[in-house]
N, C-alpha and C positions, 0 to 999 in steps of 0.2 A: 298758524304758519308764519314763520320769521322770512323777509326779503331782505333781509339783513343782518349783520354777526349777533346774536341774539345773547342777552346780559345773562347771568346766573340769576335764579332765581333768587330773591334774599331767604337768610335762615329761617324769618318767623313765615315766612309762607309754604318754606319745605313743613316748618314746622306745624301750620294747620293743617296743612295737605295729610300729615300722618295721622292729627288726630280725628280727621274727620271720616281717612279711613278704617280706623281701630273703633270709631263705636258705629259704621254701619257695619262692622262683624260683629259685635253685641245685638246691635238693634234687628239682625236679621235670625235667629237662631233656628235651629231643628225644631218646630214648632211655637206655639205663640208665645212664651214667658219668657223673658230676657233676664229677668232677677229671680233666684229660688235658693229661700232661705233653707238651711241644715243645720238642724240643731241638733246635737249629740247630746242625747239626755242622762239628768245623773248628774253627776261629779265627783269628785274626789272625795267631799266627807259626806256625800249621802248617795253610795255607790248603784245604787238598783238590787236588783237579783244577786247572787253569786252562783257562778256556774258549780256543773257538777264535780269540777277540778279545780274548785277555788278562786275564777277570777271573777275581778267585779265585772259585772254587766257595763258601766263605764268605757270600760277597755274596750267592749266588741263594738260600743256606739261610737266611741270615737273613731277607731279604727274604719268603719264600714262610710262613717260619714268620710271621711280621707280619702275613700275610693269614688265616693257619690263625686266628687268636690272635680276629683280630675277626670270622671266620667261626662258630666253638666260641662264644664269648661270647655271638654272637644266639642258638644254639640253646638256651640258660640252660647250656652246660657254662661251668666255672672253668676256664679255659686257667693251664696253671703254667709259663712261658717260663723254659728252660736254656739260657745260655751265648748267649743273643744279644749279648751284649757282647763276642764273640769272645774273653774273657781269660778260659776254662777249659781249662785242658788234660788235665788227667786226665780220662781215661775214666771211670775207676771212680767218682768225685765227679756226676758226672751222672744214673745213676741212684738215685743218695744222696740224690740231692737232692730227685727224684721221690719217694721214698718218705717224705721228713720231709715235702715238702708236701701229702702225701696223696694222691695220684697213684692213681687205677685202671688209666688204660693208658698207657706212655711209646713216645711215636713221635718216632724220630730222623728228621731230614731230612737228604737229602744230592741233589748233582747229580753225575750218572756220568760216564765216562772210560771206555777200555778199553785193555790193555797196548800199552806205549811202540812196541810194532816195527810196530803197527798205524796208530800218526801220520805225517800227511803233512807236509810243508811247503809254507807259503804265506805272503805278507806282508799285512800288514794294520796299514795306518795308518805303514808305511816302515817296521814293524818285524814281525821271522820270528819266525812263528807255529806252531802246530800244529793240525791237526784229522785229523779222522774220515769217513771216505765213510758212506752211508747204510747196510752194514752193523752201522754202531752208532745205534740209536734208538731213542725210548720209554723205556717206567718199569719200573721191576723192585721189586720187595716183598721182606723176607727176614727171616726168624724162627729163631729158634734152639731147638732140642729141648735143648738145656738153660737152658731159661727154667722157670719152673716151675711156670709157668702158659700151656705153646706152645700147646697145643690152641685157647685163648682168643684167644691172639697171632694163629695164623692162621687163625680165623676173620673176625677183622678184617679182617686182610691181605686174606680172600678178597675181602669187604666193598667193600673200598677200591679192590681192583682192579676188580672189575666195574665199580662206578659211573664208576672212571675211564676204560674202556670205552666205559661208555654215553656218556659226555661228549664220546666223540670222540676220546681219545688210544687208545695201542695199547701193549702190552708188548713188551719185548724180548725176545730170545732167547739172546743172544749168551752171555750167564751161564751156559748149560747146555749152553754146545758145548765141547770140552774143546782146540780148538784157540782156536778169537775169545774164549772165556773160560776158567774155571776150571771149567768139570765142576760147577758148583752144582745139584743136586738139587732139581728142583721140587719144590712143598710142594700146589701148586694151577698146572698150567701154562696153564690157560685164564685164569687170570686173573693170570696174569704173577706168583707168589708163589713163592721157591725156601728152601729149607733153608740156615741161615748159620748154623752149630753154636755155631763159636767169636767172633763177634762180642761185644765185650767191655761194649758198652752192650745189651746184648739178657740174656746170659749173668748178668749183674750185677743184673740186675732183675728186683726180686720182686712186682712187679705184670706181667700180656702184657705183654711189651713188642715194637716192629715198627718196620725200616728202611723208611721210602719215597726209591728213588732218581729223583725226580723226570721226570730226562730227561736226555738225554747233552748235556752242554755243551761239548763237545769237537765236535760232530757242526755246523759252520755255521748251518745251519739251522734245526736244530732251539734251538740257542743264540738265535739271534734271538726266534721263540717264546717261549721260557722265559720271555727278559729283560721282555714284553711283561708290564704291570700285567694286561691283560683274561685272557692267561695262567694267570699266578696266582692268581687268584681260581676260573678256572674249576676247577683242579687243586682251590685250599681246598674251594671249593664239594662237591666230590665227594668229596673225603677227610671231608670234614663230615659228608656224606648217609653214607659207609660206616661211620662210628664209630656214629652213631645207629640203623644195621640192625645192627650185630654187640653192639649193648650192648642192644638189647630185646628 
């Protein structure tokens, strides 16, 4: 309290005053993570899957990552976006990078496929395509026990799966049948989470780190979905809600 005409404050003290209120809304988020890496997996010359309608799997990661970015942002977490410019190709640089920007948990994004003797042929738009009958569908999670902090990782995972659950999507299976997939060891099979030891962006990362593979974009249908904006948000929305229950 001033008992007298009281001076303006000087500039650099407005000016701390603002920075110190702009990172207790960082330091305070919707549950415990203040940094969470997104990495949009793929790239431009090594695009992932191609959907049943031709586009690369890149497209839908970086896209969904876009939605993740300004989903994390409302809840006060710092989104740290890897490789949406599609020109990273190392692997091993991606969790690097998560770690120099301070990263608590790195979540790679990807959309699924499942092996080649299982595509069909069909045309679409006068040119031969590929897809998936509804044996292949829904999200699959996957953590690696050599991360060095898995226990952390899937608890996330479990986090993430459930809400996306609740939201209305469904996990796959197909990952844990050793014929439609590769024998992957659930980690949490109710909520769609499997063991992926040697994954190279999980393995590499010294903060949890977790694949989300969004949805089979090989599968027609489920490709329509995905591409849909209302889609993806609904997906951020709930990978949002799972980061903020597995981090408090």
């Amino acid at each position: 309290m001033c008992f007298r005409p009281c001076a303006a404050p000087p500039r650099f003290a407005l000016a701390l005053l603002l920075w110190l209120y702009m990172g207790m809304a960082w330091a305070a988020p919707v549950g415990g993570f203040v940094v969470v890496a997104l990495d949009a997996g793929h790239g431009i010359k090594s695009q992932g899957a191609i959907s049943a309608r031709g586009v690369p799997e890149f497209e839908f990661n970086r896209r969904l990552v876009i939605a993740l970015d300004a989903e994390l942002a409302k809840a006060g977490i710092r989104p740290v976006l890897i490789a949406v410019d599609g020109n990273t190709e190392d692997l091993l640089s991606r969790p690097r990078k998560a770690r120099e920007a301070g990263a608590q948990l790195f979540i790679s994004v990807h959309h699924d496929s499942a092996k080649a003797r299982f595509h069909r042929d069909w045309q679409f738009e006068g040119k031969p395509r590929k897809f998936l009958d509804d044996r292949f569908r829904g999200f699959s999670l996957f953590v690696s026990r050599n991360n060095p902090q898995w226990p952390l990782a899937l608890k996330c995972a479990s986090a993430i799966g459930a809400q996306l659950i609740a939201s209305g999507f469904r996990p796959s299976r197909y990952h844990a049948d050793p014929v439609l997939g590769s024998a992957r060891e659930f980690a949490d099979e109710a909520n769609g989470v499997h063991f992926f030891d040697n994954l190279a962006v999980l393995r590499n990362a010294t903060m949890p780190g977790l694949l989300v593979e969004a949805g089979v974009i090989v599968n027609r249908d489920e490709e329509a979905q995905l591409a849909h904006p209302a889609t993806q948000q609904r997906i951020a929305t709930a990978v949002g809600a799972g980061i903020a229950a597995c981090g408090s």
